[in-house]
C-alpha distance (Angstrom), angle and dihedral (degrees) to the residues before:
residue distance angle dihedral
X1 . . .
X2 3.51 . .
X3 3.54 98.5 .
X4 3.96 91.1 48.2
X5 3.68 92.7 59.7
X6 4.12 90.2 40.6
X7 3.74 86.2 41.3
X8 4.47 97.3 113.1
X9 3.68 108.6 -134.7
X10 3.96 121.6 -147.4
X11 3.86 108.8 -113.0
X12 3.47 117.6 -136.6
X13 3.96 119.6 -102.9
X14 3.71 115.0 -99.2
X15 3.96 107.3 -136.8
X16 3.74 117.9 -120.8
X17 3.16 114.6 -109.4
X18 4.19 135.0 -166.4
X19 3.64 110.2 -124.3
X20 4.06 104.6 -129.4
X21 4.04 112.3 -129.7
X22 4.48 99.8 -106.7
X23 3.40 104.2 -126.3
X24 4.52 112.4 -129.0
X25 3.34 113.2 -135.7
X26 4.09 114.6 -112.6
X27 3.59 112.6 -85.6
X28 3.67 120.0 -108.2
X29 3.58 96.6 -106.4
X30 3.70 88.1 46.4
X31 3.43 96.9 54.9
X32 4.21 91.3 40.2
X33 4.02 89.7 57.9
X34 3.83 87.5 48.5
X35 4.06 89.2 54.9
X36 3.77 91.6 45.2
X37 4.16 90.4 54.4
X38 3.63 92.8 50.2
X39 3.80 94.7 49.3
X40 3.76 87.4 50.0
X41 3.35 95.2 47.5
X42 4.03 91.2 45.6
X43 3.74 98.2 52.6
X44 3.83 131.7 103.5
X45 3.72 93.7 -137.6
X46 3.74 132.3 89.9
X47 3.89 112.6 -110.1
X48 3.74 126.0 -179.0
X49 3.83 127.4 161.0
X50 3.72 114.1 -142.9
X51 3.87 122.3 -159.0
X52 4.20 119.0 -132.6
X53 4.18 77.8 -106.8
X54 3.70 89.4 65.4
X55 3.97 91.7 -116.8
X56 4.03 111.0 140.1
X57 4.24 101.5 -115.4
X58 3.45 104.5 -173.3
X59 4.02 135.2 0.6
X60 4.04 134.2 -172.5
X61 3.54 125.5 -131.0
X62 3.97 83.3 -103.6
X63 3.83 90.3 56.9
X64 3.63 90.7 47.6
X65 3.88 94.3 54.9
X66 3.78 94.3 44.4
X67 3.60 92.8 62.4
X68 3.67 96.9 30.6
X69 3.61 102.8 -122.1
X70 3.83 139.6 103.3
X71 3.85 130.9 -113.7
X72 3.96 89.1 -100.3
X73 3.74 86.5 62.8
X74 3.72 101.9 47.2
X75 3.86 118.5 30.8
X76 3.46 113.5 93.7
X77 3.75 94.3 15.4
X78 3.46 134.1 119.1
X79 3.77 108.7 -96.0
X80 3.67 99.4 -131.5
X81 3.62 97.6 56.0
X82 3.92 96.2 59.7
X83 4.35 95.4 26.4
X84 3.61 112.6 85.8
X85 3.74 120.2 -172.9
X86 3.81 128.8 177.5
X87 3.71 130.7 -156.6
X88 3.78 115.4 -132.4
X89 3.66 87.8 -96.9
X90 3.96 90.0 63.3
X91 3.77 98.6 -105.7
X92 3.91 122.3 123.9
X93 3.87 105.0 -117.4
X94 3.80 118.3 -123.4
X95 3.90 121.4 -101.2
X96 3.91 86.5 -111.3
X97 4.01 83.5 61.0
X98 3.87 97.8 35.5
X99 4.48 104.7 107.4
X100 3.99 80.5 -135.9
X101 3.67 94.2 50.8
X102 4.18 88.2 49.0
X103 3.63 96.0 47.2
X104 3.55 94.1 45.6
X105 3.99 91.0 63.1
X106 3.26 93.3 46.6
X107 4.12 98.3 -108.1
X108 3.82 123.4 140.7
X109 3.78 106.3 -76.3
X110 3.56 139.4 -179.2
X111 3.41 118.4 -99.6
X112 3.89 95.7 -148.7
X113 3.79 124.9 12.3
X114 4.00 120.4 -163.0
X115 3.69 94.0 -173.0
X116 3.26 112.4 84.6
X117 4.21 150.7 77.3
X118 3.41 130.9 -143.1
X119 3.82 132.1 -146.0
X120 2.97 129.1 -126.7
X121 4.32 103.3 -148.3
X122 4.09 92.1 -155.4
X123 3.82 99.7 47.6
X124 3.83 104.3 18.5
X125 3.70 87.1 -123.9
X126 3.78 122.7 159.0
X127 3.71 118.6 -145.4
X128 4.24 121.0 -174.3
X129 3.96 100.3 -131.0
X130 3.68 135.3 -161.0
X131 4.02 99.5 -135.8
X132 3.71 110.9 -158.2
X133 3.84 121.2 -176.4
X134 3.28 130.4 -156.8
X135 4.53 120.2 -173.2
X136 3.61 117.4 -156.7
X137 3.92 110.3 -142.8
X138 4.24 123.8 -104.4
X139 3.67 135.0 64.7
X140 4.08 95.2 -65.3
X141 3.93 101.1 37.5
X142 3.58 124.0 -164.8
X143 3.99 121.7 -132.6
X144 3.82 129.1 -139.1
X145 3.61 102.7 -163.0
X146 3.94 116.4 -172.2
X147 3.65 124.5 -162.9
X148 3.80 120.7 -157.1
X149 3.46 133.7 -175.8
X150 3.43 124.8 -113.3
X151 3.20 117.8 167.9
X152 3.70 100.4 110.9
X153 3.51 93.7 52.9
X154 3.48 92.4 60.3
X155 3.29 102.9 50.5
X156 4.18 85.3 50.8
X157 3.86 91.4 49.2
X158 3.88 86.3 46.9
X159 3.77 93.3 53.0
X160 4.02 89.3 43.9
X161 3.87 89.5 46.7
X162 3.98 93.7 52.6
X163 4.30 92.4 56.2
X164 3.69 91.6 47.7
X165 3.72 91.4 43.6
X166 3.95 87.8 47.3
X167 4.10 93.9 30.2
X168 4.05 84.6 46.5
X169 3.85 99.0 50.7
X170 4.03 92.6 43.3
X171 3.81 91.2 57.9
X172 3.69 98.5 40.1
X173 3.94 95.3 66.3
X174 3.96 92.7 56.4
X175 3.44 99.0 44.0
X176 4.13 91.1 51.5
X177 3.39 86.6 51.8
X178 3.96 91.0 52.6
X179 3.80 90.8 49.2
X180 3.87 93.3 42.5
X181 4.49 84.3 55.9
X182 3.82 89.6 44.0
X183 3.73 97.8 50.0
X184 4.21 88.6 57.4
X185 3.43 89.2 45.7
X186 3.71 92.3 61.2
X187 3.85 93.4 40.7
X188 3.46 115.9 95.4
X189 3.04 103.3 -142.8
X190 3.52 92.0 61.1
X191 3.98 102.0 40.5
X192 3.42 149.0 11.0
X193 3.58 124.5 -122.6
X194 3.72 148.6 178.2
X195 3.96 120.0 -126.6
X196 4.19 91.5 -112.9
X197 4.41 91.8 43.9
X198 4.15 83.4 49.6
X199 3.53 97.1 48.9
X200 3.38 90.4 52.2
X201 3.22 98.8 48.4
X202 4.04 97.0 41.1
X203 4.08 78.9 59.2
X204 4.15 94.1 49.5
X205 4.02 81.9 45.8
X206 3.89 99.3 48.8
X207 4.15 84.8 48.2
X208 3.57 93.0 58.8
X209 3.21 100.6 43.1
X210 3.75 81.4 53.3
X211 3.96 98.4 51.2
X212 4.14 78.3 44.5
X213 3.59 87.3 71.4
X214 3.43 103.0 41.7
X215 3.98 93.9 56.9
X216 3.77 82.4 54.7
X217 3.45 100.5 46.2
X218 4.51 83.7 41.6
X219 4.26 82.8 54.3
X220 3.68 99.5 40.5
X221 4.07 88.3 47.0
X222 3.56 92.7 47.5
X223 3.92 91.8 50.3
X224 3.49 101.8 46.6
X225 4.09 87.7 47.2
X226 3.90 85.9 54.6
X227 3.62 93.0 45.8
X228 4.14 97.1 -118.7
X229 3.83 88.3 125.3
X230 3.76 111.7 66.0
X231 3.69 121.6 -177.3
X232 4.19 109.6 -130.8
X233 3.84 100.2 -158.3
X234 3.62 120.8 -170.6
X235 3.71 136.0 -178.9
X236 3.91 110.9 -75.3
X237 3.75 140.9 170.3
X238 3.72 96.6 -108.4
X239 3.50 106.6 -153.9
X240 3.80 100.2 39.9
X241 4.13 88.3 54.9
X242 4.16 94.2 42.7
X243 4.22 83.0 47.2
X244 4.05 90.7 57.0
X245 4.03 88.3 39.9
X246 3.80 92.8 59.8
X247 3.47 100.9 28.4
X248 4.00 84.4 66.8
X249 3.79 93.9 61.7
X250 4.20 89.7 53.2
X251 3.82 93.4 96.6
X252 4.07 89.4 48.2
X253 4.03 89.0 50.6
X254 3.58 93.9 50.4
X255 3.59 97.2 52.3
X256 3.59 85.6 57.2
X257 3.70 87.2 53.0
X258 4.27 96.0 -119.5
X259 3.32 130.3 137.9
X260 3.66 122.4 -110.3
X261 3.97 129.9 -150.1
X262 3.81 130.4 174.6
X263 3.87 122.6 -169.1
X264 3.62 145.4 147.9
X265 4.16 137.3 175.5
X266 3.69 125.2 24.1
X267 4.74 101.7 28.3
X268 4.09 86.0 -178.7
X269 3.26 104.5 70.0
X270 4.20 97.6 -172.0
X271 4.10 83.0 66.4
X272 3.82 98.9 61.4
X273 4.20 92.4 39.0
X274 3.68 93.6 -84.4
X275 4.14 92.3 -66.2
X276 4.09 129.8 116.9
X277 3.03 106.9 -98.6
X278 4.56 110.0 -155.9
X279 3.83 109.1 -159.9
X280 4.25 117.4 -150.4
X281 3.89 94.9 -136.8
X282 4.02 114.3 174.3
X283 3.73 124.2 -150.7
X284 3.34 144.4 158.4
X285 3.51 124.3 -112.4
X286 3.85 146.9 133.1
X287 4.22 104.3 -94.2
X288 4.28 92.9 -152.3
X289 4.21 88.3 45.0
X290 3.96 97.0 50.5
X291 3.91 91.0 38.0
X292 4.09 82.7 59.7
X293 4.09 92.7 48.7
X294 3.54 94.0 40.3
X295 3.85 91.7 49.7
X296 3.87 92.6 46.2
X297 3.46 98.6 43.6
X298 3.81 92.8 54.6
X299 3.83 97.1 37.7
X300 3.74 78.6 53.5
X301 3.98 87.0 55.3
X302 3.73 97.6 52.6
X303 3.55 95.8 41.9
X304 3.59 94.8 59.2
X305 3.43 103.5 32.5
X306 3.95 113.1 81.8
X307 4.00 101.2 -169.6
X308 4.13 126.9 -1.4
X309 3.61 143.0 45.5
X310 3.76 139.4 -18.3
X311 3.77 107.3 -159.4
X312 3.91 123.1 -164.9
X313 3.82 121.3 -175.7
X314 3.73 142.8 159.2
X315 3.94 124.5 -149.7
X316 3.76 134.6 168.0
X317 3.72 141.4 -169.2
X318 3.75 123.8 -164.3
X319 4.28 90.3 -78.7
X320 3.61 98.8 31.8
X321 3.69 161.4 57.0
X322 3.94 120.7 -166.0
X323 3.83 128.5 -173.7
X324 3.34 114.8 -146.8
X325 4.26 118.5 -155.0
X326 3.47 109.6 -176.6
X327 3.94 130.4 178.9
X328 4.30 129.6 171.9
X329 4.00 87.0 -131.7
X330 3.86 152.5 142.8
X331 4.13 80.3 -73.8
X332 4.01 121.5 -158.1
X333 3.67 121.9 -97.0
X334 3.80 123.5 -120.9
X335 3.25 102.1 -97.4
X336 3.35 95.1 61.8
X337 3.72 111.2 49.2
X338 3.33 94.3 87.3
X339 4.33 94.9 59.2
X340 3.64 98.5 36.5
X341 3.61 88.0 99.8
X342 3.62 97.0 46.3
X343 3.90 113.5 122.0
X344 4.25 97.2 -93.1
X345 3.66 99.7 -2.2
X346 3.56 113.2 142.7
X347 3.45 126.3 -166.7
X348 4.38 96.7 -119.2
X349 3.95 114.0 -152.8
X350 3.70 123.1 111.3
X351 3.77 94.1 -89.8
X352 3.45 94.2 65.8
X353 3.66 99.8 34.0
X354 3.67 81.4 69.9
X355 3.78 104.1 44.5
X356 3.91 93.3 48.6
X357 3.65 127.5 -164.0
X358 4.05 140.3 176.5
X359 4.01 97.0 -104.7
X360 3.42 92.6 -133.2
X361 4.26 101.7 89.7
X362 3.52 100.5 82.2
X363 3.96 90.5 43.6
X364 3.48 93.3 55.8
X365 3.50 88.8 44.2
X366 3.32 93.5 63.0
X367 4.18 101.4 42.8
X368 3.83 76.6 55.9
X369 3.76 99.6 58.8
X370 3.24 93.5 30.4
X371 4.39 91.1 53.1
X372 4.24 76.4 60.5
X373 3.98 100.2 61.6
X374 4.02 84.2 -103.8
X375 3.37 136.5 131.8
X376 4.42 128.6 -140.8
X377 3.50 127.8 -162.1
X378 3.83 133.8 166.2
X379 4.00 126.4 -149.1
X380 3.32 116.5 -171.5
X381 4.42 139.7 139.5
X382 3.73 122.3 -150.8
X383 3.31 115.7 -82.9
X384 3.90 97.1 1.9
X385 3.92 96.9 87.1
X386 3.74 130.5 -107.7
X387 3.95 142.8 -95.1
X388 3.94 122.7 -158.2
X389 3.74 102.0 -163.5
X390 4.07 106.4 -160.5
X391 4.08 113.4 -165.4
X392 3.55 134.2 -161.4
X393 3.91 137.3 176.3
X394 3.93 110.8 -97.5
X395 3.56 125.9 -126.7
X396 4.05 124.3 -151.7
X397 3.75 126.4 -117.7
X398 3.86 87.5 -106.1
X399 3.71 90.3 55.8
X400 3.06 98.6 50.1
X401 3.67 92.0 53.8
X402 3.49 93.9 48.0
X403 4.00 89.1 50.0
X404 3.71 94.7 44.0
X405 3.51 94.6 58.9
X406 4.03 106.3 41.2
X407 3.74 80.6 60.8
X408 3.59 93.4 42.9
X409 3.99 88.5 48.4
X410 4.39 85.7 48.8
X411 3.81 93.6 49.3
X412 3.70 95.1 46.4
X413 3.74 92.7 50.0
X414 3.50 97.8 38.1
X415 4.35 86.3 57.1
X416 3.57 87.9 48.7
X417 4.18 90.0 65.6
């Protein structure tokens, strides 16, 4: 028995085996940049990624069949070469006017831009894009430019546009006439009334006249959305034109008992030896479309500003020209700076419940400037007044020159025929 349990026993060979190579799982960043390609190349939109040198970086499939052309043909090539973008009139816009181009060099640029087409370099085909861009932070930034298709939505604005052209014009002939009948019934010479029947009828007048200007403001919306108003802009001696602009609304400010002050150049007075100083700034610009901001923008001051100031000035650096409309008013909080231009938005507290207005002034406003290569913007707290600041591109002395008499030279040969 002894021996059987001391007996050694053979164990059995283990077979050799080849270890197999354990695969690690992706790292998280790994497996996040593999999630953000696939979204990319999922989505409807247009993306490219353009370096601070202005070479295209990276492009989705959308991208690619936007412009017609395949990633061979567009990384690591200079955007405008392989971009092409057409005005409204069917012209490709220079480099100096591409939204790219300005945001490249650092200049103030749109962040979207609703204006333009897109060809298509295989097919010839022009697509109306939504360009959205996006600038990276630092002293070479990076753009994310999105393109997005919108087509579709034109052709729905278009079709909205035409019934409130039509609806607007059918409804603007019977309520003249109203207004016209109203106006000799308060005259007069024409009727005789007691004090309640004319303040009834001074109130059915004012509200005419009121849904008078909102038909215009519908038709002139609906045109300049459908392009059939088209600003002309020639060159202009800014301040001079914006002085004559203002000046106009003077009698209207002082029967609202406000104070009225005009200024441009030098605002601190102890750096240009305590004088005025008037700067000669040149732009150009469309006289009719900045005489209907202007007016708007301070009719908008002295309607919502109950006591104070209404401040107009001009000033310029060596790329620009900015308005500046200025009131001591109700104001407009935060939160809503960034709809007042909105197409019917109304600013809705009590104060301007009671004022009233169409919704559609500062909209227009803005398709106006905006029809000039400007920008608008409006800064303003509750309570503690407003400022619209309206920007254009400024022109040098010997543009302006140059410009002043090519149109001269047109209009004198013109008259002679």
């Amino acid at each position: 028995m002894m021996g059987f349990f001391n007996k050694k026993t053979e164990e059995p060979k283990k077979e050799e085996t080849q270890e197999e190579p354990v695969e690690t799982p992706p790292s998280v960043d790994v497996a996040k940049q593999s999630l953000n390609e696939l979204v990319l190349q999922s989505i409807h939109e247009g993306v490219i990624i353009v370096g601070p040198e202005g070479n295209i970086h990276l492009a989705n499939p959308a991208a690619c069949l936007l412009m017609g052309r395949s990633d061979d043909e567009i990384l690591d090539v200079y955007y405008d070469s392989v971009i092409t973008l057409l005005d409204k009139t069917g012209n490709r816009i220079s480099e100096a006017r591409n939204p790219i181009g300005q945001a490249l060099k650092n200049q103030d640029f749109k962040e979207e831009t609703r204006d333009l087409d897109i060809v298509a370099a295989d097919s010839n085909r022009n697509t109306p894009v939504s360009i959205i861009i996006t600038k990276s932070a630092g002293d070479k930034p990076v753009l994310i430019v999105t393109f997005r298709d919108i087509a579709q939505e034109l052709r729905e604005e278009h079709e909205r546009t035409d019934f409130i052209s039509t609806a607007s014009h059918e409804m603007r002939t019977p309520v003249a006439s109203i207004e016209g009948y109203l106006g000799l019934a308060l005259n007069p010479s024409t009727a005789t009334l007691d004090d309640r029947a004319r303040q009834y009828l001074e109130k059915a007048h004012e509200n005419s006249k009121h849904l008078g200007r909102l038909f215009q403001d519908l038709l002139d919306t609906t045109k300049l959305d459908d392009g059939q108003i088209v600003p002309h802009p020639e060159p202009v001696e800014i301040v001079d034109l914006v002085k004559r602009i203002a000046d106009a609304q003077i009698p209207k400010i002082k029967e609202k008992g406000l104070g009225y002050q005009f200024g441009s150049g030098a605002v601190d007075q102890q750096l240009s030896g305590g004088k005025h100083i008037e700067q000669v700034i040149y732009a150009n610009v469309d006289s009719d479309f900045l005489t209907e901001i202007l007016n708007n923008l301070i009719e908008n001051a002295i309607k919502y500003t109950p006591a104070g100031w209404v401040t107009v000035n001009v000033r310029a650096d060596n790329y620009n020209v900015q308005i500046v409309v200025q009131d001591t008013g109700i104001g407009i909080a935060r939160e809503e700076l960034n709809h007042v231009f909105q197409k019917f938005y109304r600013v809705d507290n009590r104060d301007t419940r009671e004022i009233g207005g169409t919704g559609l002034g500062l909209y227009l406003v803005k398709q106006r400037v905006e029809a000039m290569n400007g920008r608008i913007w409006a800064e303003s707290q509750l309570g503690n007044g407003t400022r619209f600041i309206v920007l254009f591109p400024r022109i040098s002395q010997e543009q302006y020159d140059q410009q002043r008499f090519l149109i001269d030279n047109q209009e004198a040969q013109s008259g002679m025929h």
